[in-house]
N, CA and C atoms of all chains as a GROMACS GRO file, in nm:
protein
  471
    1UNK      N    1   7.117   4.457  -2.625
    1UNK     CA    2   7.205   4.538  -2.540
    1UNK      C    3   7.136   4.567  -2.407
    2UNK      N    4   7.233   4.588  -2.312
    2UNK     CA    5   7.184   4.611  -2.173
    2UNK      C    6   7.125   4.785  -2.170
    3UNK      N    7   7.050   4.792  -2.077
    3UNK     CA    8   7.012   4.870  -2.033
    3UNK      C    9   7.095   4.971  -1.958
    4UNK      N   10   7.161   5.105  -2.040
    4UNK     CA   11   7.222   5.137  -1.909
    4UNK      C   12   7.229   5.272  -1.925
    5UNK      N   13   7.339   5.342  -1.882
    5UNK     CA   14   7.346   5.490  -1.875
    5UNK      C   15   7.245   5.574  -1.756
    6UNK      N   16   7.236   5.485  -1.682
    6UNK     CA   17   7.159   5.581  -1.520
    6UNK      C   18   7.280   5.689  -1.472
    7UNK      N   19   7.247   5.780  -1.443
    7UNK     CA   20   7.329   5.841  -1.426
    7UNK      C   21   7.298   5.874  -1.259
    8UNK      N   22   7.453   5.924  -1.176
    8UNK     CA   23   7.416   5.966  -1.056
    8UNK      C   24   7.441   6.102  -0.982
    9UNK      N   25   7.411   6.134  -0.866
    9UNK     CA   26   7.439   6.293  -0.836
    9UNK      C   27   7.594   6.390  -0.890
   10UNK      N   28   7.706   6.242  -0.851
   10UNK     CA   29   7.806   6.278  -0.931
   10UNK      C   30   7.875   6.185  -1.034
   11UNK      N   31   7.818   6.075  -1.087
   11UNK     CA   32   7.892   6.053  -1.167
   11UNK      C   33   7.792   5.988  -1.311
   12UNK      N   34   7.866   5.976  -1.430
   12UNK     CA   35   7.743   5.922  -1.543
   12UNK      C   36   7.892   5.845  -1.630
   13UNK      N   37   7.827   5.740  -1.708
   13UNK     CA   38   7.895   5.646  -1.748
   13UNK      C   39   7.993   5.695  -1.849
   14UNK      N   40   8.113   5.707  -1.829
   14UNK     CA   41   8.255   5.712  -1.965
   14UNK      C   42   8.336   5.825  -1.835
   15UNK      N   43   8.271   5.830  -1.707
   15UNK     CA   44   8.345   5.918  -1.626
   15UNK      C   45   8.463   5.857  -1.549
   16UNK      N   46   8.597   5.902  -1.516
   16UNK     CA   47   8.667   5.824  -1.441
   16UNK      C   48   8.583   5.787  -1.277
   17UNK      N   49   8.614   5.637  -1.267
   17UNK     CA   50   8.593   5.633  -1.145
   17UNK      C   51   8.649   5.701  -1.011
   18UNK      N   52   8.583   5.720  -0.948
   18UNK     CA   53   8.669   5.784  -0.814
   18UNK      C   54   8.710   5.677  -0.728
   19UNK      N   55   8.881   5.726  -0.706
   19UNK     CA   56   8.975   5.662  -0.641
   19UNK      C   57   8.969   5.614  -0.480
   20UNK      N   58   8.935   5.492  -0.404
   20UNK     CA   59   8.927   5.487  -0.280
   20UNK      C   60   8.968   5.377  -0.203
   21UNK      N   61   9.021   5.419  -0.100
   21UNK     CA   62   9.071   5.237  -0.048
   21UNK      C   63   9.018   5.256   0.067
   22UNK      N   64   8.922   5.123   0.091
   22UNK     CA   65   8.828   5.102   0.243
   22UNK      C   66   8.891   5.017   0.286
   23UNK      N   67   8.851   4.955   0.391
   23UNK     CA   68   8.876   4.842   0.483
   23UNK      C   69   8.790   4.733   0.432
   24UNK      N   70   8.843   4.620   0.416
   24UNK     CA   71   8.692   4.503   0.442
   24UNK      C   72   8.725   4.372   0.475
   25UNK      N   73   8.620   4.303   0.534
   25UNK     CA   74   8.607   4.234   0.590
   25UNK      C   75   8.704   4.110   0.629
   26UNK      N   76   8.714   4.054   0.683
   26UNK     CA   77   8.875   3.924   0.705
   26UNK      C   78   8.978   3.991   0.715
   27UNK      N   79   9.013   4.156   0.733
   27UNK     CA   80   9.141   4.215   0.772
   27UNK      C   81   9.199   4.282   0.638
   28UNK      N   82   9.117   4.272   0.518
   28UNK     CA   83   9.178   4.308   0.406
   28UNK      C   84   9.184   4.452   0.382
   29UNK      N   85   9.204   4.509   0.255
   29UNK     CA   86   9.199   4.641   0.247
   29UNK      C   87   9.189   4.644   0.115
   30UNK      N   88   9.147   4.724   0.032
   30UNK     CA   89   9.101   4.739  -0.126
   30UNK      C   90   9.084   4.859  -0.126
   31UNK      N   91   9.221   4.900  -0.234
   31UNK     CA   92   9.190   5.038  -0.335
   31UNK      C   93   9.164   4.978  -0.455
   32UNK      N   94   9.066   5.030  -0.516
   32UNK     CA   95   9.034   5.045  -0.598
   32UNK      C   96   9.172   5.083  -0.763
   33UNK      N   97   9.232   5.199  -0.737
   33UNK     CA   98   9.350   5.217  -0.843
   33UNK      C   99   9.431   5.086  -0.843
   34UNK      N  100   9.452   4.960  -0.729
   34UNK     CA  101   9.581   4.877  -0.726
   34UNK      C  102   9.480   4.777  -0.824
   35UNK      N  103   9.369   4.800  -0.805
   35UNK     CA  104   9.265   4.679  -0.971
   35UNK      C  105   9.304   4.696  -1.102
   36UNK      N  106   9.323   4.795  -1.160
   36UNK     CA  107   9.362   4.833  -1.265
   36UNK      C  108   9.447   4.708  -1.347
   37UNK      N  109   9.319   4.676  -1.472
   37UNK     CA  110   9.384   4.565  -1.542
   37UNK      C  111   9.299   4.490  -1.499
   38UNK      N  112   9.183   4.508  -1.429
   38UNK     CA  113   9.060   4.403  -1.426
   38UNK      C  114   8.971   4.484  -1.428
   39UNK      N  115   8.850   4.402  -1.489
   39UNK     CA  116   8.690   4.473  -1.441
   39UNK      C  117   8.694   4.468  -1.274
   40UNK      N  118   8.623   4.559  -1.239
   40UNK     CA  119   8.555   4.594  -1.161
   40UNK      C  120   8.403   4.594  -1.129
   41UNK      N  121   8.334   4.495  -0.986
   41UNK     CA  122   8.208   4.535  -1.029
   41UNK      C  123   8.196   4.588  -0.868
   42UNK      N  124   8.123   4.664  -0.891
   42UNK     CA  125   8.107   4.721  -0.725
   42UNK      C  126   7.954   4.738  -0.712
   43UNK      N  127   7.909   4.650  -0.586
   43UNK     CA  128   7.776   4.635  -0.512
   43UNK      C  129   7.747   4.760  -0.359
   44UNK      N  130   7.720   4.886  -0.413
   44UNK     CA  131   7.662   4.923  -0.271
   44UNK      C  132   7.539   4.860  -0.241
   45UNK      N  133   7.519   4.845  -0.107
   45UNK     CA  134   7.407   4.785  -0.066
   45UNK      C  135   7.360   4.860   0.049
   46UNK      N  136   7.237   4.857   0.059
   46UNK     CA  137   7.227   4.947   0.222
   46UNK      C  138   7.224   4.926   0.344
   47UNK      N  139   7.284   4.841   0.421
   47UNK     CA  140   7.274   4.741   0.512
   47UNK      C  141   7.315   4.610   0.559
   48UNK      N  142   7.370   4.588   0.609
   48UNK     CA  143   7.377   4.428   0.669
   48UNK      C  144   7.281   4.393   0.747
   49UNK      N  145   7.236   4.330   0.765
   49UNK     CA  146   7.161   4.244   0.832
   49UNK      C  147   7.035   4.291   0.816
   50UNK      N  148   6.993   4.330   0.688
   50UNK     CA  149   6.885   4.373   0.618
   50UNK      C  150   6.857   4.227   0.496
   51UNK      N  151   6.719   4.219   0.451
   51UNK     CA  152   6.704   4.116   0.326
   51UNK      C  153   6.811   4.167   0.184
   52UNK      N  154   6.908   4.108   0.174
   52UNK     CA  155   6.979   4.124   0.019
   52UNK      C  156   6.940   4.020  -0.028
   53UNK      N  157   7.359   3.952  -0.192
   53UNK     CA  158   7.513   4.026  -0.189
   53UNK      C  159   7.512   3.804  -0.190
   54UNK      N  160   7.460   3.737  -0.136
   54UNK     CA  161   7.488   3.565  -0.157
   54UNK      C  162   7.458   3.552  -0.285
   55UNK      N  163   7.424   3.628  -0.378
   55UNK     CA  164   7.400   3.620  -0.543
   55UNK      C  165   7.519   3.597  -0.615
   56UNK      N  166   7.610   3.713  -0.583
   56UNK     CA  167   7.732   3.746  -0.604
   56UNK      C  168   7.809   3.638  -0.585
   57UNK      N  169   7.815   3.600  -0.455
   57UNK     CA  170   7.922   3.476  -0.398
   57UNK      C  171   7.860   3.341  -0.492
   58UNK      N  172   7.763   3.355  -0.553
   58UNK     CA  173   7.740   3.222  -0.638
   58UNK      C  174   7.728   3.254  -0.738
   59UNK      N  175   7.760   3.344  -0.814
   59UNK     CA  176   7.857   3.403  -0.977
   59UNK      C  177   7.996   3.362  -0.944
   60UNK      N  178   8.019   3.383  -0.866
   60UNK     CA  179   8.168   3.461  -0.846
   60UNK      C  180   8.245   3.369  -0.975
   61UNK      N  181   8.252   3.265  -1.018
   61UNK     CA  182   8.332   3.233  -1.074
   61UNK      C  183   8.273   3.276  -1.220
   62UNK      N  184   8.190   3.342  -1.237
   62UNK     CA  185   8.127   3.350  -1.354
   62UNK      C  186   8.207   3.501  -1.380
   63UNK      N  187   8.196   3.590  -1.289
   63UNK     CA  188   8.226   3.722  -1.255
   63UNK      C  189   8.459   3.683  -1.296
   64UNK      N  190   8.471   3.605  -1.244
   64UNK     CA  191   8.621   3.573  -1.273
   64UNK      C  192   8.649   3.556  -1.420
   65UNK      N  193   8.578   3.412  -1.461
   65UNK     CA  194   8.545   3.476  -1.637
   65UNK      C  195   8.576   3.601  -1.702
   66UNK      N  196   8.513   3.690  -1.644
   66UNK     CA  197   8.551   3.824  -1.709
   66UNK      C  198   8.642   3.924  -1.641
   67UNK      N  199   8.725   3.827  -1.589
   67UNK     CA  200   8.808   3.907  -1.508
   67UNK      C  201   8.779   4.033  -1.445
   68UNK      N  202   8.662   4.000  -1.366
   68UNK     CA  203   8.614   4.103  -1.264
   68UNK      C  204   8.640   4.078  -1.134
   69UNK      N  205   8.645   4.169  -1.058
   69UNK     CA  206   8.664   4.169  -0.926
   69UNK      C  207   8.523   4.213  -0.879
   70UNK      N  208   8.472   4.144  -0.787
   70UNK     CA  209   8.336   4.171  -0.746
   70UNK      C  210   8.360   4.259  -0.588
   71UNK      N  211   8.332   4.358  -0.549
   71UNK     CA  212   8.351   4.450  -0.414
   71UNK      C  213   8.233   4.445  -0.370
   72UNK      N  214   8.182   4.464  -0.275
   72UNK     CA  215   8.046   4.531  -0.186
   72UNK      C  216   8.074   4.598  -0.087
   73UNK      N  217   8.001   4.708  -0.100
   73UNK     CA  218   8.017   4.845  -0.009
   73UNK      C  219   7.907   4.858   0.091
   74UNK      N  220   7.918   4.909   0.207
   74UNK     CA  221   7.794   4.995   0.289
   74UNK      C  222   7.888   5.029   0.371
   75UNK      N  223   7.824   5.100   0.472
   75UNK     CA  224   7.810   5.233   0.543
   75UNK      C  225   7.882   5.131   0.723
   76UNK      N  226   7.827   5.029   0.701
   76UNK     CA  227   7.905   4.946   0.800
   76UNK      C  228   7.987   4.950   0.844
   77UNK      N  229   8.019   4.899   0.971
   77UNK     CA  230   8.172   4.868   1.001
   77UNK      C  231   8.192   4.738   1.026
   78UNK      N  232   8.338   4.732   1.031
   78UNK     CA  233   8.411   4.584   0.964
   78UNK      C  234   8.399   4.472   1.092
   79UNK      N  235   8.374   4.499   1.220
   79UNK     CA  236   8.301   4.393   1.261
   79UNK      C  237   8.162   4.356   1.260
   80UNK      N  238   8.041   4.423   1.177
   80UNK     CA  239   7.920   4.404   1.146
   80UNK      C  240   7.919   4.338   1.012
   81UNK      N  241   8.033   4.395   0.922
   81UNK     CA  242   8.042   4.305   0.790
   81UNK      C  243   8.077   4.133   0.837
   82UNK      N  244   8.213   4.126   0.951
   82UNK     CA  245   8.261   4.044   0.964
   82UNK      C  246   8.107   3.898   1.036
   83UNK      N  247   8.075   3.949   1.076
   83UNK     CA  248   7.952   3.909   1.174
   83UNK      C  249   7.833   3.866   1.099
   84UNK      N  250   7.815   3.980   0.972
   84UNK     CA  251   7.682   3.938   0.898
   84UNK      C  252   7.740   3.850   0.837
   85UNK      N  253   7.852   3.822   0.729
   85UNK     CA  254   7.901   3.754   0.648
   85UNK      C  255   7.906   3.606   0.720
   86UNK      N  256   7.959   3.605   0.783
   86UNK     CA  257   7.900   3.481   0.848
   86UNK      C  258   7.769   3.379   0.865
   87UNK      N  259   7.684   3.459   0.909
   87UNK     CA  260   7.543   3.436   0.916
   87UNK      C  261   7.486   3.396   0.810
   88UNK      N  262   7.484   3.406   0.689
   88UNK     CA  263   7.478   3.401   0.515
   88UNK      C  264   7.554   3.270   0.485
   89UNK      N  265   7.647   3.230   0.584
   89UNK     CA  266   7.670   3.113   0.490
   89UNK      C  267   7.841   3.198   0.457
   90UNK      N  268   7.857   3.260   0.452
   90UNK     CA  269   8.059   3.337   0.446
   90UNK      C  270   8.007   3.401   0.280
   91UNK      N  271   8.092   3.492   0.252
   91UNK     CA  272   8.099   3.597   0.167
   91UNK      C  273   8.227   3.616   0.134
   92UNK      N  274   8.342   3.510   0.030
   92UNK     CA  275   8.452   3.533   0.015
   92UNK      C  276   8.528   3.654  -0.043
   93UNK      N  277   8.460   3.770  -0.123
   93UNK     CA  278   8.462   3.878  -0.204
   93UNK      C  279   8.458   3.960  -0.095
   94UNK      N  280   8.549   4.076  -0.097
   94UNK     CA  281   8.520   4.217  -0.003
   94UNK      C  282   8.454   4.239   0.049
   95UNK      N  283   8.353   4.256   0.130
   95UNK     CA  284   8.267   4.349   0.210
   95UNK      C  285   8.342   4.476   0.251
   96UNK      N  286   8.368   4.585   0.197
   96UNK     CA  287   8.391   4.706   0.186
   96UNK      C  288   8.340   4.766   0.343
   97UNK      N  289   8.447   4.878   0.382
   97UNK     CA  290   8.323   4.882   0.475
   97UNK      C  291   8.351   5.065   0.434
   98UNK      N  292   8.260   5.192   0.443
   98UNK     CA  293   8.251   5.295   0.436
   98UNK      C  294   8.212   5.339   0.573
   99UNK      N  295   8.236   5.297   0.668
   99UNK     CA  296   8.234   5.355   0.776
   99UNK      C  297   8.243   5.481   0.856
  100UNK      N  298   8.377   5.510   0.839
  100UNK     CA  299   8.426   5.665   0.842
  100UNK      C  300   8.551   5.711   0.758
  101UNK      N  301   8.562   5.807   0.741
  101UNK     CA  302   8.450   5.930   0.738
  101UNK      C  303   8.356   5.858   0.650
  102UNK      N  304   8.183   5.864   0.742
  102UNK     CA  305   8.108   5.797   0.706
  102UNK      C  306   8.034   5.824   0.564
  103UNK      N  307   8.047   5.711   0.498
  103UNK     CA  308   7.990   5.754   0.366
  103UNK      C  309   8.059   5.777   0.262
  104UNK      N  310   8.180   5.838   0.293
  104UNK     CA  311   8.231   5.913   0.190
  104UNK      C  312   8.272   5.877   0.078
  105UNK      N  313   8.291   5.762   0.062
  105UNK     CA  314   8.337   5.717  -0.071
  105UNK      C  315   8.174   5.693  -0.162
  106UNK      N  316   8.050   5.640  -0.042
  106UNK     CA  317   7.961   5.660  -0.114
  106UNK      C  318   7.862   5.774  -0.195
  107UNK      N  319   7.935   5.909  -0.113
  107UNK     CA  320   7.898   6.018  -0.101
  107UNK      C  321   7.990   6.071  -0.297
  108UNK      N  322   8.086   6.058  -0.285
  108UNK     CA  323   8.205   6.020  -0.413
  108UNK      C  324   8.150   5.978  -0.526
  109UNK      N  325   8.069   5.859  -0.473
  109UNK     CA  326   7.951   5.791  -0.590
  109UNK      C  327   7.841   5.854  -0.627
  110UNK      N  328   7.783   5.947  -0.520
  110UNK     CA  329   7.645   5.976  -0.561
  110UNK      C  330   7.531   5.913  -0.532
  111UNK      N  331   7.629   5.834  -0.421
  111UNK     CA  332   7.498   5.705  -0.380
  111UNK      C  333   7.453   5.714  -0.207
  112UNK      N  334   7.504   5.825  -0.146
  112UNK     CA  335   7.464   5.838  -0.019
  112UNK      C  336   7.342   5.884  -0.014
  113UNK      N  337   7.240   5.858   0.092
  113UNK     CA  338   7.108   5.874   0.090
  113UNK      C  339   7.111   5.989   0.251
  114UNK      N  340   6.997   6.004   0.212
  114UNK     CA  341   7.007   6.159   0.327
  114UNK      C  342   6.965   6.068   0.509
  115UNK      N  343   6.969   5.984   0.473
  115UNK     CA  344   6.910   5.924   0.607
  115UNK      C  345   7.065   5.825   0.668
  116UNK      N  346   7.203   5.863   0.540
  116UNK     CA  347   7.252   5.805   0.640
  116UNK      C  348   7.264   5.624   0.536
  117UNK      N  349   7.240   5.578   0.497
  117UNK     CA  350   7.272   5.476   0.420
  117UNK      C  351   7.290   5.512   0.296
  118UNK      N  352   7.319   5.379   0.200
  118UNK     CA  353   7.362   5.390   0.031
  118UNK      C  354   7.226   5.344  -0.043
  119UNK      N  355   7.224   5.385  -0.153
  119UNK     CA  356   7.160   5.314  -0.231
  119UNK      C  357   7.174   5.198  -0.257
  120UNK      N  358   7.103   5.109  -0.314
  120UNK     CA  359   7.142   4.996  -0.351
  120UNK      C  360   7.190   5.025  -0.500
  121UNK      N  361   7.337   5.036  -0.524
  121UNK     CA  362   7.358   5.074  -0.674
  121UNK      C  363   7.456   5.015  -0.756
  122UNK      N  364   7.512   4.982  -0.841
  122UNK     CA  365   7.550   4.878  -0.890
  122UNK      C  366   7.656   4.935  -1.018
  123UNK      N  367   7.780   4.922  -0.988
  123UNK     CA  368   7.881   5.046  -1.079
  123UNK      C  369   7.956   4.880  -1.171
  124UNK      N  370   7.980   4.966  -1.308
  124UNK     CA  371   8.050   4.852  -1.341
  124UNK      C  372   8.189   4.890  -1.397
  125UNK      N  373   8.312   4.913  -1.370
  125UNK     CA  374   8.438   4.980  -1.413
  125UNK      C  375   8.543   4.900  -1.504
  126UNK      N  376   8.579   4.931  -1.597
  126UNK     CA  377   8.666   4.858  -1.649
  126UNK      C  378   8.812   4.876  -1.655
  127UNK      N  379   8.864   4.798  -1.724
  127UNK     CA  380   9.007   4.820  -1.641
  127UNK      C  381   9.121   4.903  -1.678
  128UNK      N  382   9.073   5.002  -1.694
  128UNK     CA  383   9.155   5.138  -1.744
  128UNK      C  384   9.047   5.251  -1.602
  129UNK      N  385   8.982   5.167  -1.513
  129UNK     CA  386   8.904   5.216  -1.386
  129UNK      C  387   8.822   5.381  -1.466
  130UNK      N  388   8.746   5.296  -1.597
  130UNK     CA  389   8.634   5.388  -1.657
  130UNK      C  390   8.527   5.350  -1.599
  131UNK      N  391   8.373   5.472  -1.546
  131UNK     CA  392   8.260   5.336  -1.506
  131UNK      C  393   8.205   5.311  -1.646
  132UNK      N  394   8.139   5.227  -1.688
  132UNK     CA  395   8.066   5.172  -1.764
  132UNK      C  396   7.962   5.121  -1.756
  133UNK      N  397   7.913   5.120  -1.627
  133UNK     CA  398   7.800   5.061  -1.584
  133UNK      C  399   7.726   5.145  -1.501
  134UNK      N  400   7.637   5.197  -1.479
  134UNK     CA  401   7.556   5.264  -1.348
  134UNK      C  402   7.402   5.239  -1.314
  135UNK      N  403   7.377   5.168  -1.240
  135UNK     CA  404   7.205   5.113  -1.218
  135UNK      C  405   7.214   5.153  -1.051
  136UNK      N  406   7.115   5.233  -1.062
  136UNK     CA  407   7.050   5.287  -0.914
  136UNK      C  408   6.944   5.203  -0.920
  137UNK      N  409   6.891   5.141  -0.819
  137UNK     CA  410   6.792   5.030  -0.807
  137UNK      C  411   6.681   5.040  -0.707
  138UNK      N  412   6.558   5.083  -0.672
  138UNK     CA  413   6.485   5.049  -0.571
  138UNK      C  414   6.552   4.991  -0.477
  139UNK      N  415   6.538   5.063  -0.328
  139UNK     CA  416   6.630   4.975  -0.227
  139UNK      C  417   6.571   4.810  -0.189
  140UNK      N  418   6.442   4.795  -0.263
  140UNK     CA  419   6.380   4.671  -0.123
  140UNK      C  420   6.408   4.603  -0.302
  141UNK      N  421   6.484   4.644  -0.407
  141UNK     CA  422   6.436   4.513  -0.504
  141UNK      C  423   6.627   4.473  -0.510
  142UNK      N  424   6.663   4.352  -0.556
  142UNK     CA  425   6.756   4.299  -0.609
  142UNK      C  426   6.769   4.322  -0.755
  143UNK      N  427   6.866   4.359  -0.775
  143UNK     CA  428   6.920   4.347  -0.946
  143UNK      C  429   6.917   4.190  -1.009
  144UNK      N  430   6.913   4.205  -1.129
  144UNK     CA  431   6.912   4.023  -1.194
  144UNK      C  432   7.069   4.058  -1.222
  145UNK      N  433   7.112   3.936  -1.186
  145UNK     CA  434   7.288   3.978  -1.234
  145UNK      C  435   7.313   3.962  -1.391
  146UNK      N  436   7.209   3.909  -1.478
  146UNK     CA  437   7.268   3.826  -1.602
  146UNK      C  438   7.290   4.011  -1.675
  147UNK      N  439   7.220   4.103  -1.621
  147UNK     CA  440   7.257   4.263  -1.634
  147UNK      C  441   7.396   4.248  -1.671
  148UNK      N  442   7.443   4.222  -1.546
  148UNK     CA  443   7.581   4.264  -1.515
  148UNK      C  444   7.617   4.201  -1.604
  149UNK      N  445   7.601   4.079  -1.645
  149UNK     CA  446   7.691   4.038  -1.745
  149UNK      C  447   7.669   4.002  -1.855
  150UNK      N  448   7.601   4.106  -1.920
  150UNK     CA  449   7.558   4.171  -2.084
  150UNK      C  450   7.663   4.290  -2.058
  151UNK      N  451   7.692   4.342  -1.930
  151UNK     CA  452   7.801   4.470  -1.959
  151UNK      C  453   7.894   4.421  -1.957
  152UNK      N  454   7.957   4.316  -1.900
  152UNK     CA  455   8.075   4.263  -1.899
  152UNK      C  456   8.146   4.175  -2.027
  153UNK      N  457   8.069   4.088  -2.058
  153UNK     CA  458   8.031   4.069  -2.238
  153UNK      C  459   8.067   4.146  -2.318
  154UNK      N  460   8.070   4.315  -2.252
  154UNK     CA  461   8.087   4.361  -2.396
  154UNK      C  462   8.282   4.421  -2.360
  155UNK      N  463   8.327   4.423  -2.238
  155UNK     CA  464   8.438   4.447  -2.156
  155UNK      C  465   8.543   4.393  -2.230
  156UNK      N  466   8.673   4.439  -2.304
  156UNK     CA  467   8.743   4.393  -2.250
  156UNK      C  468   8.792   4.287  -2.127
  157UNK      N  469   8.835   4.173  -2.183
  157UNK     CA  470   8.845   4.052  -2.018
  157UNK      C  471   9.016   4.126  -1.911
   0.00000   0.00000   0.00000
């Protein structure tokens, strides 16, 4: 089994996700609630044009 | 975040949607993504109100950027996944998909 259950300032695993729709990139737009009925994997990262 | 774009079909498998977030704005996403070789998956941008959705997460850092952190939600939008990561290290993805493995597709 994976390693998991990190928990964060506000959220820890079996919690609903919080609901948000950003802008991104090529003109698109993504909320998050219109996914529903797929996994979800979400990458914050700290930077562009930093080493990922 | 070019890790991702070379899963991606692995990540479809489990009927995931792969997102990436920062603090950016959408002509710096548009601009870096490029440079990499293109990034067909979201580049999110949290721009303004700055942060806030990362702030939502628990992943805003006091200087003004995100963590590097890694949420995994399933599709009733439960998280199931949460890895806060050293900012200068990369995650191994095969992680991600020991959680996804265990997902509902």
């Amino acid at each position: 089994m994976p390693q998991v259950a990190t928990a964060t300032k506000t959220l820890k695993v079996g919690d609903q996700a919080p609901d948000f729709t950003l802008k991104a990139h090529g003109g698109r737009s993504v909320t998050l609630s219109e996914l529903r009925g797929k996994n979800v994997f979400i990458a914050f990262y700290p930077l562009d044009w930093t080493p990922v | 975040m070019p890790s991702y774009e070379d899963d991606l079909s692995r990540f479809e498998e489990h009927n995931a949607q792969v997102l990436g977030i920062s603090v950016d704005s959408i002509p710096s996403h548009d601009a870096w993504q490029k440079s990499i070789g293109g990034i067909s998956y979201p580049l999110c941008s949290d721009f303004y109100p700055h942060g806030a959705v990362a702030e939502s997460y628990g992943v805003l850092r006091p200087e003004g950027m995100t963590e590097r952190a890694l949420f995994v939600i399933d599709r009733d939008g439960v998280v199931r996944f949460i890895d806060v990561h050293p900012i200068d290290k990369q995650p191994d993805n095969e992680e991600i998909f020991d959680v996804l493995r265990t997902l509902r597709e």
